[in-house]
C-alpha positions as a Python dict, from the first residue, in 0.01 Angstrom:
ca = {
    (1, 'X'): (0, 0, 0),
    (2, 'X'): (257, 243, 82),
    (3, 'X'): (472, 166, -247),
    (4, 'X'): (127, 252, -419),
    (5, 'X'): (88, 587, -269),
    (6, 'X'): (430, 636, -305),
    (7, 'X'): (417, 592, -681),
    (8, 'X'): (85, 781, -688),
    (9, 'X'): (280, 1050, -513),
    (10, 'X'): (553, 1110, -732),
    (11, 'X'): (293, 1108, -1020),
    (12, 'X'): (120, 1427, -893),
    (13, 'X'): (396, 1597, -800),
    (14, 'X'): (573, 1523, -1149),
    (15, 'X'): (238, 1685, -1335),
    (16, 'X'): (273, 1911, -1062),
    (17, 'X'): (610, 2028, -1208),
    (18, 'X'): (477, 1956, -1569),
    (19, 'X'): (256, 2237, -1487),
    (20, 'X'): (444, 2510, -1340),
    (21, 'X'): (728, 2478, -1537),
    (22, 'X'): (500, 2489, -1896),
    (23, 'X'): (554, 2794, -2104),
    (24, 'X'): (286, 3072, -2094),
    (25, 'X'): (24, 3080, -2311),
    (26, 'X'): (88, 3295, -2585),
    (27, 'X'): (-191, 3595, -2561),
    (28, 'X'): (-205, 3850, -2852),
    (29, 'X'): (-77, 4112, -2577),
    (30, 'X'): (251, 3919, -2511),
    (31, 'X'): (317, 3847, -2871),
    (32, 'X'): (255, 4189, -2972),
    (33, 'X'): (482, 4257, -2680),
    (34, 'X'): (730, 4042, -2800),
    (35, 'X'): (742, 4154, -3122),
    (36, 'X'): (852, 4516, -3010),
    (37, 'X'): (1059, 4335, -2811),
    (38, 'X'): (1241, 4192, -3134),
    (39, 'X'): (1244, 4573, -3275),
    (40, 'X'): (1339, 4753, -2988),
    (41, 'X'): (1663, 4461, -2916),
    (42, 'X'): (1751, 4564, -3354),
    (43, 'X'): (1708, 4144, -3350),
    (44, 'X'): (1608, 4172, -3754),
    (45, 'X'): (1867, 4367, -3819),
    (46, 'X'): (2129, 4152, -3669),
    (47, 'X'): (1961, 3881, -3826),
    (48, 'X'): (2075, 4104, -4164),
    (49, 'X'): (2382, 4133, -3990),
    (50, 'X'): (2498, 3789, -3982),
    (51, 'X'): (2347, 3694, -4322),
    (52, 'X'): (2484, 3955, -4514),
    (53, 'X'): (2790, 3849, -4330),
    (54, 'X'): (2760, 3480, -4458),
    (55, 'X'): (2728, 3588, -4811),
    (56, 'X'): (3025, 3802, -4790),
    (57, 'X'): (3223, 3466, -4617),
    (58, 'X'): (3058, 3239, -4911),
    (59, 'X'): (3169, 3492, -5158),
    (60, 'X'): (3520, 3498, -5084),
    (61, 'X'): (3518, 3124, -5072),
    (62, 'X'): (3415, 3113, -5440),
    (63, 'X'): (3622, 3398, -5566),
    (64, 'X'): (3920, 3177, -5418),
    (65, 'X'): (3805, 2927, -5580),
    (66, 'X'): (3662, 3090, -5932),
    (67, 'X'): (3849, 3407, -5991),
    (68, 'X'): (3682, 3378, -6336),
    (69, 'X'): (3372, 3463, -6201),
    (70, 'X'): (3270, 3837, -6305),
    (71, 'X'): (3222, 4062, -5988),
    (72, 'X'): (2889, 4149, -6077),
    (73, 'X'): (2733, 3796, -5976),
    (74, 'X'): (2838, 3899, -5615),
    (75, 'X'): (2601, 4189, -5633),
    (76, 'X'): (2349, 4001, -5755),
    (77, 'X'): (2379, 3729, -5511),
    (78, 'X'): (2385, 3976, -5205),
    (79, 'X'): (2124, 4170, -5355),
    (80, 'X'): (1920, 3858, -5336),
    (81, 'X'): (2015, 3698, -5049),
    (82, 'X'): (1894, 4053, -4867),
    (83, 'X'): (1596, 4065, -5043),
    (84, 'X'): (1465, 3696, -4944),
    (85, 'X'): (1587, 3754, -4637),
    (86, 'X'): (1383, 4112, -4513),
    (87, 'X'): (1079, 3983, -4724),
    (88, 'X'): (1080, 3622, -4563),
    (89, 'X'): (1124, 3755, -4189),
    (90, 'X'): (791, 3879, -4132),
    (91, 'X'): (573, 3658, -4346),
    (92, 'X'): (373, 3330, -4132),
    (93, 'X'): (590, 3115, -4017),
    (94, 'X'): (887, 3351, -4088),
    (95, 'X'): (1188, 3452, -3846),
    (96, 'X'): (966, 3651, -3629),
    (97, 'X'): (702, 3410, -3542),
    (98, 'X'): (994, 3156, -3508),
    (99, 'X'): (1157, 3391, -3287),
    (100, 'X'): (783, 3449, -3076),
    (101, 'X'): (776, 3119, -2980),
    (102, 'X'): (1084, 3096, -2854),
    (103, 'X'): (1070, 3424, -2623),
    (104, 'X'): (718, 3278, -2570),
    (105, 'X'): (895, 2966, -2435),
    (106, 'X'): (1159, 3112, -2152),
    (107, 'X'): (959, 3442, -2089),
    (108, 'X'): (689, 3544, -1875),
    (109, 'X'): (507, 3851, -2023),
    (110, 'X'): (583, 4057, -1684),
    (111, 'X'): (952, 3936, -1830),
    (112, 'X'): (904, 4057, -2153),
    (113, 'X'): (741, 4401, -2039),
    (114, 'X'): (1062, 4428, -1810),
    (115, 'X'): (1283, 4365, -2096),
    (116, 'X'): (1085, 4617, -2304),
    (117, 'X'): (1129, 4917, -2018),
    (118, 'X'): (1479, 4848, -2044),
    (119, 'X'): (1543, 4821, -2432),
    (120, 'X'): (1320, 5131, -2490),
    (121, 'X'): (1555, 5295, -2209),
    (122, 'X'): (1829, 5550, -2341),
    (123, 'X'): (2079, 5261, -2271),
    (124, 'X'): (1914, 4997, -2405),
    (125, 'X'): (1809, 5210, -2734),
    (126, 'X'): (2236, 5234, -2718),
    (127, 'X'): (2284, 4873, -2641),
    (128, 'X'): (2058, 4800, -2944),
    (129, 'X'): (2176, 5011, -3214),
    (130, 'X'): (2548, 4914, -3134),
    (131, 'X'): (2483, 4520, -3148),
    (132, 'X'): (2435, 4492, -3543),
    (133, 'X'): (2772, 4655, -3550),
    (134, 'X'): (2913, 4448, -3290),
    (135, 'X'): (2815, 4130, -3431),
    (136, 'X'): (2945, 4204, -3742),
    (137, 'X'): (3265, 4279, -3611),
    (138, 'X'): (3243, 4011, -3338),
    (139, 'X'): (3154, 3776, -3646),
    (140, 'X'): (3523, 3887, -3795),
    (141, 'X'): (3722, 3861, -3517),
    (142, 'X'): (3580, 3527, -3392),
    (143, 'X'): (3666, 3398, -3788),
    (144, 'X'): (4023, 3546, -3731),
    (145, 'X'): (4056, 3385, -3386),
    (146, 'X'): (3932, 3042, -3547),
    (147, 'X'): (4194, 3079, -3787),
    (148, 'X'): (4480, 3147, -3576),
    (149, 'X'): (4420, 2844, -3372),
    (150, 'X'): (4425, 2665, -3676),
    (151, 'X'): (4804, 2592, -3670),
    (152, 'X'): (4764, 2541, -3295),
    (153, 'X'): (4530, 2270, -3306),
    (154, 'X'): (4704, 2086, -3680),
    (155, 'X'): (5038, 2054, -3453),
    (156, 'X'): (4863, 1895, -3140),
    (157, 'X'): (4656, 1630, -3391),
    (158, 'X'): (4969, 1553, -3560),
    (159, 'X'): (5149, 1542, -3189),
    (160, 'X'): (4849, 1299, -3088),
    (161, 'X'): (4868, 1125, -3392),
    (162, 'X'): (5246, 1049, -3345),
    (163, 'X'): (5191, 970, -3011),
    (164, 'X'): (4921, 682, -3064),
    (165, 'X'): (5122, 572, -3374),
    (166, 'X'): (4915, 655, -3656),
    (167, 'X'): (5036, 769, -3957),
    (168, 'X'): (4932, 1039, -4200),
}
């Protein structure tokens, strides 16, 4: 009997948990409230950020590797890749309502109205309109810091390699 109620215990207090830990339901206030939330933080435009900076990384891999190619299909290809990009963010479905959900998921709305005092706030209207700039540039010094441990990290696999007696 007392395994039983033991069992039946730890089942309520598991749906118990279920419960308080489930995400909010999503009103129409907190997504609208989320969505300035996205504005005020500049999140589309750092989502601009980083794939305008992926073209430009993709593009330098092909002119590496086709020099041929004329410098025009570059423009085109950024050109397009920002188009579908801004047009695709907002549409159902799209980056935003992707985005929703997920803020929707670890935030209350008292959260989200918190976070919204602070990015409509003279600092965080600074904080915002700095972090597309600092992404990009955190983007290129991450790539350069990637690249300098490259040598680093090609000398300890060979090291290991030697050690365990493989061969390459």
């Amino acid at each position: 009997m007392k395994k039983i109620l033991y069992i039946l215990f730890l089942g309520v207090m598991a749906l118990l948990w279920t419960n308080a830990n489930a995400a909010e339901e999503l009103t129409p206030a907190k997504r609208e409230d989320i969505k300035r939330l996205l504005q005020a933080t500049g999140a589309m435009q750092i989502a601009q950020t980083m794939s305008q900076a992926a073209v430009n990384q993709m593009s330098e891999a092909i002119k590496n590797a086709r020099p041929d190619i004329p410098p025009q299909m570059f423009d085109i290809m950024s050109e397009e890749v920002n188009k579908t990009v801004s047009e695709e963010m907002t549409v159902k479905g799209g980056f935003v309502d992707l985005m929703v959900v997920l803020y929707n998921k670890y935030y209350t709305h008292e959260d989200i109205k918190g976070l919204l005092a602070f990015f409509e706030s003279p600092l965080g209207k600074k904080a915002s309109s700095l972090a597309p700039v600092m992404s990009r540039e955190g983007f290129v010094i991450g790539q350069r810091w990637g690249q300098s441990l490259a040598p680093i990290i090609e000398e300890r696999v060979k090291a290991r390699f030697k050690e365990k007696g493989i061969a390459i």
